[in-house]
C-alpha positions as CSV (number, residue, x, y, z in Angstrom):
1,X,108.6,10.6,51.9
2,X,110.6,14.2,50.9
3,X,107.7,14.6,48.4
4,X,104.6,14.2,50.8
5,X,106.5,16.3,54.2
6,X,107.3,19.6,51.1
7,X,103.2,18.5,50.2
8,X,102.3,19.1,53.6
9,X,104.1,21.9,54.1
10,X,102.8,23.8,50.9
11,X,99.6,23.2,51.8
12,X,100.3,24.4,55.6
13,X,101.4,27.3,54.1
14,X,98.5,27.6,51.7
15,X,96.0,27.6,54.7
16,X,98.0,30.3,56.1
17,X,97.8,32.4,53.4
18,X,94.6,32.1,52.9
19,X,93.7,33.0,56.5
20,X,96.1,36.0,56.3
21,X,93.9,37.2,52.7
22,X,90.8,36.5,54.6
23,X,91.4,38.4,57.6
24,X,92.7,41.3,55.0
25,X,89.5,41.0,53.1
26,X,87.2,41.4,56.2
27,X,85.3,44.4,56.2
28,X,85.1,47.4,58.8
29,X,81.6,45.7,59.7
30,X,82.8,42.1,59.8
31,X,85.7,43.0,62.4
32,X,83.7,45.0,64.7
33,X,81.0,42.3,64.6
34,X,83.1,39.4,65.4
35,X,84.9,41.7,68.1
36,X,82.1,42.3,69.5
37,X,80.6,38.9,70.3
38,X,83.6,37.9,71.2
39,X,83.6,40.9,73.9
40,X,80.0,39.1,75.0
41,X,81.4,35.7,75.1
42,X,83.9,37.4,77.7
43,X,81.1,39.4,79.4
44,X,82.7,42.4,78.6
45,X,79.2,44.8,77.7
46,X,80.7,47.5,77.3
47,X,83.4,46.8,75.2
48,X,80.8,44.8,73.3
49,X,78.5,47.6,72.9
50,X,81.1,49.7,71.6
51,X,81.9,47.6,68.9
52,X,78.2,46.9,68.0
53,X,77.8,50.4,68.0
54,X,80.5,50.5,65.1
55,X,79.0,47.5,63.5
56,X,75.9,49.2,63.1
57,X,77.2,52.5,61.9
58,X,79.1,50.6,59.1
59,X,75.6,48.4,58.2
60,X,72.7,50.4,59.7
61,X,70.5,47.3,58.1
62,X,72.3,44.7,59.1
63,X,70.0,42.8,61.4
64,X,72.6,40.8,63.0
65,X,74.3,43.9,64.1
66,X,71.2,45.6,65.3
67,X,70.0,42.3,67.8
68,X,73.4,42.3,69.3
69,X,73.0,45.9,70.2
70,X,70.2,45.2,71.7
71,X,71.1,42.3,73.8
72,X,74.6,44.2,75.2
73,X,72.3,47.7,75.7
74,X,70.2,45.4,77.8
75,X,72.7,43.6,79.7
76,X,74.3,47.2,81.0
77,X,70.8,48.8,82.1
78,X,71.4,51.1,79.2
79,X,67.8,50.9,78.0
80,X,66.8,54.0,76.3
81,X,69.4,52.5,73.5
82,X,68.0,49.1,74.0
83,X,64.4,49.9,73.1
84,X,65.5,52.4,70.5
85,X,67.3,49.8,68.4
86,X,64.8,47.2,68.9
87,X,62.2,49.6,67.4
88,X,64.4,50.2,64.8
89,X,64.3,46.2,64.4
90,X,60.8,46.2,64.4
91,X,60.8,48.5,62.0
92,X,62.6,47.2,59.1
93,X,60.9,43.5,60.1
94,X,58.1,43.1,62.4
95,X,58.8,39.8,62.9
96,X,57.3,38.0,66.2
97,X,60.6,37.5,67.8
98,X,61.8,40.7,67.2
99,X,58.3,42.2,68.6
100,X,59.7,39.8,71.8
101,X,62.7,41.9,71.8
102,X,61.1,45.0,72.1
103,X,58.8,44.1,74.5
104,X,61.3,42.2,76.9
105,X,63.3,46.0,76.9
106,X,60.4,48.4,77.4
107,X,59.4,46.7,79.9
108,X,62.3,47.1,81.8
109,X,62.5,50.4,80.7
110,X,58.9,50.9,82.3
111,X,57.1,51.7,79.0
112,X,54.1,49.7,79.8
113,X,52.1,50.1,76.8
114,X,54.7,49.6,74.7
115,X,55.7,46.6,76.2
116,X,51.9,45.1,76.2
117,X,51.6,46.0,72.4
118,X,54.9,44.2,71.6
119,X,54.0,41.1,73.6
120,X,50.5,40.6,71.5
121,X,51.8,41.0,68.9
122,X,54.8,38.4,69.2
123,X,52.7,35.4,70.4
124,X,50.6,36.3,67.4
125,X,51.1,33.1,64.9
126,X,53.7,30.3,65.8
127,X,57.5,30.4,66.0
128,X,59.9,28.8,67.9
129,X,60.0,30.6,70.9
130,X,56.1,31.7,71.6
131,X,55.4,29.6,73.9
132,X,58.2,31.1,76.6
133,X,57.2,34.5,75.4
134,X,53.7,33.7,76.1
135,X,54.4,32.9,79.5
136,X,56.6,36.1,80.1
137,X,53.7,38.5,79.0
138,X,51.4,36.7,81.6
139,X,54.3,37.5,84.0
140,X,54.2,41.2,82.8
141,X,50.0,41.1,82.7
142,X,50.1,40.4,86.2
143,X,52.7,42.5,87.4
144,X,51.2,45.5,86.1
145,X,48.1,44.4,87.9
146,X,46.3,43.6,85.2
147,X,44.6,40.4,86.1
148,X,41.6,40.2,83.6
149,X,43.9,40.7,80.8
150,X,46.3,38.1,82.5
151,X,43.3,35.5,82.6
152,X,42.6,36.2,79.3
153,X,45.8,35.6,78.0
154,X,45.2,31.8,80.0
155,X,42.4,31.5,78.4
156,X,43.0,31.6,75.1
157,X,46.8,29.9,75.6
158,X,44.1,26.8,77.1
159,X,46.0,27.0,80.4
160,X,42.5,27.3,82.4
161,X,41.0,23.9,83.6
162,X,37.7,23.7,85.6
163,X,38.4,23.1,89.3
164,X,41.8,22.8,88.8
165,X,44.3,23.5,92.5
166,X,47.5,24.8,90.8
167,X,49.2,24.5,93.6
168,X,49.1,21.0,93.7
169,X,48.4,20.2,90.0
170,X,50.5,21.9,87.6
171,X,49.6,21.8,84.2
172,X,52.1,20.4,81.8
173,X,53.7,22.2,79.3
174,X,54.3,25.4,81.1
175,X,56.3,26.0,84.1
176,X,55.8,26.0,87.6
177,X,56.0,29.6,88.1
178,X,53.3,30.4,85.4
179,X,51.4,27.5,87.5
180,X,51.7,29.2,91.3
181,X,50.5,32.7,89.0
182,X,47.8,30.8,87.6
183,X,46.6,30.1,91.2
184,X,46.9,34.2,92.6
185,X,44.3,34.3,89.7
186,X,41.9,31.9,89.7
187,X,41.7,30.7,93.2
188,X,43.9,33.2,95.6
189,X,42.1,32.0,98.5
190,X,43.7,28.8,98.3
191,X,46.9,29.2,97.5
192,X,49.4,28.3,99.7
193,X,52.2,27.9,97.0
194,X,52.1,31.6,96.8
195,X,54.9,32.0,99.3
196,X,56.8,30.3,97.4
197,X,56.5,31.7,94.5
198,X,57.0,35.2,95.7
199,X,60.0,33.6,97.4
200,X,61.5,32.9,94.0
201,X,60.3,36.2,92.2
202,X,62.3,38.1,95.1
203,X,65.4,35.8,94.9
204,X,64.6,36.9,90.7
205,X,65.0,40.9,91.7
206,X,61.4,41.6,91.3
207,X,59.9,43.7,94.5
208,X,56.8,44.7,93.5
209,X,54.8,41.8,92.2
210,X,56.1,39.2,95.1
211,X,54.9,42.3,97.4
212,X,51.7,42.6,96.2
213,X,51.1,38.2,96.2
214,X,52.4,38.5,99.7
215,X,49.8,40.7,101.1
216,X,47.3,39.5,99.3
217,X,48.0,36.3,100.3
218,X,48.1,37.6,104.0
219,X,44.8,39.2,103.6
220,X,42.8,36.0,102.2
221,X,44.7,32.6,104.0
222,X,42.8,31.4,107.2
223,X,45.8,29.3,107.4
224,X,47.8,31.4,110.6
225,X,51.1,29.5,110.3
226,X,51.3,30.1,106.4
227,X,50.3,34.3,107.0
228,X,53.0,34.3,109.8
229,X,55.6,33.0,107.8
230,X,54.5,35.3,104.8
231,X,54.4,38.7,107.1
232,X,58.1,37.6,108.0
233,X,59.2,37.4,105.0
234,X,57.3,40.4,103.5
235,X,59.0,42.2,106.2
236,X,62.4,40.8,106.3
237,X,62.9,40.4,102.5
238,X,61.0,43.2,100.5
239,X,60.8,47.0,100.1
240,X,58.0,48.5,102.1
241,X,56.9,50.6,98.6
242,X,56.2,49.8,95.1
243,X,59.7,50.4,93.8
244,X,59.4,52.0,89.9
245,X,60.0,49.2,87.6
246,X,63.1,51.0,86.3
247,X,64.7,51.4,89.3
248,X,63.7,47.6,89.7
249,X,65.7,46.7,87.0
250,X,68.3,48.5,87.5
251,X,69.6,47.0,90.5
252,X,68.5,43.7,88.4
253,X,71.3,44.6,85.8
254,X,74.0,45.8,88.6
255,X,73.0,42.6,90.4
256,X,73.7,40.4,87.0
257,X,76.7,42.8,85.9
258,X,78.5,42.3,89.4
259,X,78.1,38.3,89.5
260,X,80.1,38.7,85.8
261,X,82.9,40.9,87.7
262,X,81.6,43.8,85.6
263,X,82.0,45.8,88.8
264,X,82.2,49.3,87.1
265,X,79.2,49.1,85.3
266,X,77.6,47.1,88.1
267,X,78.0,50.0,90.2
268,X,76.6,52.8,87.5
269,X,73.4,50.6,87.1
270,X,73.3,50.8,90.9
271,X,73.7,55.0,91.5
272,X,71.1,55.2,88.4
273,X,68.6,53.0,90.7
274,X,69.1,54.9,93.3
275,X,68.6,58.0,91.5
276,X,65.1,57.3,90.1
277,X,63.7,55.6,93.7
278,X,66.2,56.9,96.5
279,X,63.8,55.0,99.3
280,X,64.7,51.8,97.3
281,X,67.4,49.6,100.0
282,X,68.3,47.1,98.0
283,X,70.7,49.3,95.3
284,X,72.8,50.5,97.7
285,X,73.2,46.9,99.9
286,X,73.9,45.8,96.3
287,X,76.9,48.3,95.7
288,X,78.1,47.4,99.3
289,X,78.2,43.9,97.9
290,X,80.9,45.4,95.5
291,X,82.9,46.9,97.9
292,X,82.8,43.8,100.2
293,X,84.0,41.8,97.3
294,X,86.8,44.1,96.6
295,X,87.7,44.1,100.8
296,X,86.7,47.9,101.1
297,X,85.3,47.4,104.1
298,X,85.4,50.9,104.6
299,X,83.0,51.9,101.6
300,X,81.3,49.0,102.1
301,X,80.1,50.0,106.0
302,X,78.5,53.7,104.2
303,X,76.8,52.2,102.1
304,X,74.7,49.8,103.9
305,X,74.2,51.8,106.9
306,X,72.1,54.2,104.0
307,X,70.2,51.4,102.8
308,X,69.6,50.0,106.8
309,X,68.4,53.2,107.2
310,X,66.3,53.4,104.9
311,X,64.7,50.3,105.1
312,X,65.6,48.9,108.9
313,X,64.2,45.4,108.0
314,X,66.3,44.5,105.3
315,X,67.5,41.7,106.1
316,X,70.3,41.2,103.9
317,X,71.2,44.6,104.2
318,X,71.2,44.0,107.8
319,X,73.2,40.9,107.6
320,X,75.6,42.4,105.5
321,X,76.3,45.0,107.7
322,X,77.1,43.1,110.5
323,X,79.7,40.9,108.5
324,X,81.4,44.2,107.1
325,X,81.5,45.9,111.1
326,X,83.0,42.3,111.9
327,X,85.7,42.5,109.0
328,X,86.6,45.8,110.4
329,X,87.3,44.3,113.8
330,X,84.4,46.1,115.5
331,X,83.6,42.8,116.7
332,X,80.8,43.7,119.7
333,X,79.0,46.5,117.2
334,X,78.6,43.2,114.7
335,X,77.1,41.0,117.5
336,X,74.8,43.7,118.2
337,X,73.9,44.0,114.5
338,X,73.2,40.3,114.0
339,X,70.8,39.8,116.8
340,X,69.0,42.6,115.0
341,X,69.1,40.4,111.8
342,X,68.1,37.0,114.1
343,X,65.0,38.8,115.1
344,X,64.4,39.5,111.6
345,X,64.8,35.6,110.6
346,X,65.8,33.5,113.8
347,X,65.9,30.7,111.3
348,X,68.7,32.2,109.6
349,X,71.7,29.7,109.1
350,X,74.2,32.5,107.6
351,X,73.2,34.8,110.5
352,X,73.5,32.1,113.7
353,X,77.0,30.9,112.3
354,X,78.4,34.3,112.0
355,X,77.5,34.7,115.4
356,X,79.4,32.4,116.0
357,X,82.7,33.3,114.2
358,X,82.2,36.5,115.9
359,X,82.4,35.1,119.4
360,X,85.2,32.8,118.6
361,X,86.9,36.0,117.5
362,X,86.6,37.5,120.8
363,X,87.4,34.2,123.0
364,X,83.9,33.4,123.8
365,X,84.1,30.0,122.1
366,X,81.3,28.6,125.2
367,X,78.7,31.0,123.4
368,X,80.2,30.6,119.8
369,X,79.8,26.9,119.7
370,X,75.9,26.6,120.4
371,X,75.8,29.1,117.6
372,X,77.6,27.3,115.1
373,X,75.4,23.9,116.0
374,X,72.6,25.7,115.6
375,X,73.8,27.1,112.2
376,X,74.8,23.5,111.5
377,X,71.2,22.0,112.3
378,X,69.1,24.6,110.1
379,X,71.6,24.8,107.2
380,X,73.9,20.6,107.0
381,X,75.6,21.9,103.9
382,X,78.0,24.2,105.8
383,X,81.3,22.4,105.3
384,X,83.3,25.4,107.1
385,X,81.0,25.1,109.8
386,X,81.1,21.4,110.0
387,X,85.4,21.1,109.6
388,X,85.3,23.3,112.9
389,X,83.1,21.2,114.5
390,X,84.4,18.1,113.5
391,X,88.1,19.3,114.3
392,X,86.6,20.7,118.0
393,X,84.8,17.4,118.7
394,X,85.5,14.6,116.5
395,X,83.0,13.3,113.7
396,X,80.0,11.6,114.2
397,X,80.9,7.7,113.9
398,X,77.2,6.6,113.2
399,X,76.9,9.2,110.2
400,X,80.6,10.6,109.9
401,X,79.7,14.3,109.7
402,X,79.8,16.1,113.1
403,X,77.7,15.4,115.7
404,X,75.7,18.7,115.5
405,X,74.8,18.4,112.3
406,X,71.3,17.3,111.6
407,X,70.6,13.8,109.9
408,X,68.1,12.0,111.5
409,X,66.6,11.3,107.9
């Protein structure tokens, strides 16, 4: 028994040693490499990009090195960097998925040609990943406004069917998004999935393409209910200007940073957008987001009142604004505010129960509790909402939720 435990323990301390040589033995390149990813793991970009940068400087060939740069360059807006190490990539190995890489960054950098000579050329052969890419560069085609390339592109990928409603039949094998596109271009006449899909592209942080489906979709439907509920949203939900695609994603990278609590760089990505398109709302709202998150109410009310000025439909921007003036205790000003935002969307769950909170704040719980039932009714998922209600009333015995909840299902 003595023999085996000193067995185990030389051999314990054998693994240790030879961790402790290893680690000795790594190079400069090796450390900043695995420092790195591990700095991306933790969504730390900048940190990340740092030690890529040293990575890179220690193996300047080192392909490995080079793609992470790329990926952490891209992840903080910094894309000048971004497109300049993927050319260097493409470069030393033109390989399809490294022509991906390029053009996935120059387009967001808004070099359009660049971007369109990248993406032929990487869904040139077959490799794992083509078939994705393929769809993105229809998604670029289009966005530029490029429709008889875009078709093209279906064409030759065999997406185009005779007679086919894409709406309502999707083909298999790519998704629905590249579907409702599909439609815009072969039968935008009759295509009443547009809305949605623009609905999806905005909720993605593109602006101009969903614009330009939306009124084109306004100009061609003879179904009145459909166009209504387009012009709304066109209205409520989307610049009323092309936006540059860098500014565009910009605020996509402060929006992405700021959900990984990379608030700092969230907010540089922001002032840059702002810089390049200072009639784009949606950068500052964005940065206000920050401040709401960190309870600087303060900071928070400046900057959306610049981005409701600039755009007084944003809706969100609108919204937001109305929560922050509430947070502050300027309860009537929020009220005020919010009614602007229910005419934008009187369907608006968020925007009906806030009301609502508002006017419980001030003792008005006789107008706050139609409010929160209406809230209740368009949105059943609102537990906070509910508990009040619940707690104020008693639940529902037939269905056990409150009574002002809709479930007549």
């Amino acid at each position: 028994m003595r023999f085996r435990r000193h067995l185990a323990i030389a051999t314990c301390l054998a693994a240790v040693l030879a961790l402790a040589v290893g680690a000795a033995a790594q190079s400069p390149f090796d450390i900043a490499l695995e420092a790195g990813l591990a700095a991306m793991r933790a969504n730390r970009y900048r940190e990340a990009l740092e030690r890529f940068r040293e990575a890179v400087a220690a193996a300047p060939d080192n392909l490995a090195a080079l793609l992470a740069q790329v990926r952490a360059a891209n992840a903080l807006g910094e894309f000048d960097e971004a497109v300049a190490t993927a050319r260097s990539i493409v470069a030393m190995a033109a390989a399809p998925e490294h022509q991906a890489w390029l053009a996935a960054v120059a387009e967001r950098a808004g070099l359009t040609d660049e971007a369109r000579a990248a993406y032929k050329a990487s869904v040139q052969g077959e490799w794992l990943g083509r078939s994705d890419v393929a769809e993105s560069y229809l998604l670029f085609l289009v966005d530029i406004g490029d429709h008889t390339a875009a078709l093209e592109l279906a064409r030759a990928e065999g997406w185009l069917a005779p007679d086919r409603d894409y709406c309502r039949d999707p083909l298999p094998g790519i998704n629905r998004r590249t579907g409702m596109l599909l439609a815009w271009l072969v039968h935008p006449d009759q295509a009443p999935c547009l809305l949605q899909v623009a609905r999806s592209l905005t909720d993605e942080g593109y602006t101009r393409l969903p614009r330009h489906i939306l009124l084109d979709l306004i100009a061609k439907t003879d179904d009145q209910k459909l166009k209504a509920r387009a012009t709304a949203f066109l209205r409520a939900r989307l610049p009323q200007h092309d936006v540059p695609t860098l500014a565009e994603a910009l605020n996509g990278a402060g929006y992405s940073l700021s959900r990984r609590l990379q608030n700092d760089d969230a907010m540089r990505a922001y002032e840059r957008a702002m810089a390049i398109d200072p009639r784009f709302s949606w950068p500052p709202s964005n940065l206000a987001r920050v401040h709401i998150n960190r309870k600087d109410y303060a900071q928070a009310l400046e900057w959306l009142q610049k981005a409701v000025a600039l755009n007084p439909d944003h809706l969100r921007a609108v919204q937001n604004l109305g929560w922050t003036l509430n947070e502050l205790g300027r309860r009537d000003e929020a009220l005020a505010i919010y009614q602007r935002a229910l005419a934008l969307d009187p369907d608006d769950a968020w925007t009906h129960a806030n009301i609502g909170w508002a006017l419980l704040k001030l003792g008005r719980e006789s107008e706050a509790v139609p409010a929160l039932q209406t809230s209740l009714r368009l949105d059943p998922s609102q537990r906070n909402v509910r508990n009040f209600l619940d707690t104020r009333f008693g639940a529902d015995p037939r269905v056990g939720p409150s009574p002002f909840s809709s479930h007549d299902r």
